[in-house]
C-alpha positions in Angstrom: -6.4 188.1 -7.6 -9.8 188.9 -8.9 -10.9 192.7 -9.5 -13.1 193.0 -6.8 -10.5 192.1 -4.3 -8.2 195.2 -6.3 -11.3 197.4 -5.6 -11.6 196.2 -2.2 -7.7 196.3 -1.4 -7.9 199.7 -2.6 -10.0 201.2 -0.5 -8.9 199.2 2.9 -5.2 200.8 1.6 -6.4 204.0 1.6 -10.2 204.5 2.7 -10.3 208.4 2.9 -9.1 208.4 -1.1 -12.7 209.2 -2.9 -11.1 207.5 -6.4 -11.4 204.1 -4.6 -14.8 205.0 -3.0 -16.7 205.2 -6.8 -16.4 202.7 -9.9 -17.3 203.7 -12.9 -20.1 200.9 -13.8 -19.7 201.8 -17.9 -16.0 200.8 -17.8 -15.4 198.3 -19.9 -13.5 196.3 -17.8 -16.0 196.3 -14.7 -18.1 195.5 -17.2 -16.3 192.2 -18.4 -14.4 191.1 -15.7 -16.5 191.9 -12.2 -20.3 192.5 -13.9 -20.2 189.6 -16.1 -20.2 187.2 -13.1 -23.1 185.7 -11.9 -24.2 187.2 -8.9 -21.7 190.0 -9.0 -24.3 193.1 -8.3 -25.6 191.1 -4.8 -22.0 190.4 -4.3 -20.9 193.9 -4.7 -23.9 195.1 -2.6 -22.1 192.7 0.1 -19.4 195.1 0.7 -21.2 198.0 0.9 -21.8 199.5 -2.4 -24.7 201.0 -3.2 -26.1 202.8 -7.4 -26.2 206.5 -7.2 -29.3 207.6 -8.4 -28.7 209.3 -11.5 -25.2 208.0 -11.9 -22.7 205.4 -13.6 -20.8 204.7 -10.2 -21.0 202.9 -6.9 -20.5 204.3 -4.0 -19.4 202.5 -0.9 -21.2 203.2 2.5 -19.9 200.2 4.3 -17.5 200.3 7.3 -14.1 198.9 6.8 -15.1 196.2 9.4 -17.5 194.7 7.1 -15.4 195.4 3.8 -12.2 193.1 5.3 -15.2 190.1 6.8 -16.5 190.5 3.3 -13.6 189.9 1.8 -11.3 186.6 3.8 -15.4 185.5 2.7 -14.6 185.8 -1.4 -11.0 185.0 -0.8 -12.1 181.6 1.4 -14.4 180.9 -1.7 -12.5 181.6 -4.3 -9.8 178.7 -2.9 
């Protein structure tokens, strides 16, 4: 399993948690497994995250609708 799918399995597990809501953009392995990817900040911005001005996180917007559709899409691709 990639860590985007842990992020996103996190909060579809337990949406109302605000630990899963936020990543923290400077830890070093966001940095080197999800950040190094090509295409990983549009891909993130798929499911609904969004830069807090002023900030180091993401935090997610998107409705849990779009968050599953987003990802059977990066699980169907990853196959």
């Amino acid at each position: 399993m990639v860590t985007i799918d842990k992020y996103i399995l996190n909060i579809l597990s337990d949406p109302s948690e605000p630990k899963y809501r936020s990543i923290n953009t400077t830890n070093k392995a966001f940095q080197d497994k999800v950040m190094k990817a090509f295409g990983a900040a549009e891909l993130m911005h798929c499911f609904g995250f969004n830069t807090v001005a002023g900030s180091t996180a993401l935090r997610t917007e998107a409705s849990l609708d779009v968050m599953q559709e987003a990802l059977l899409v990066l699980d169907e691709a990853m196959e």
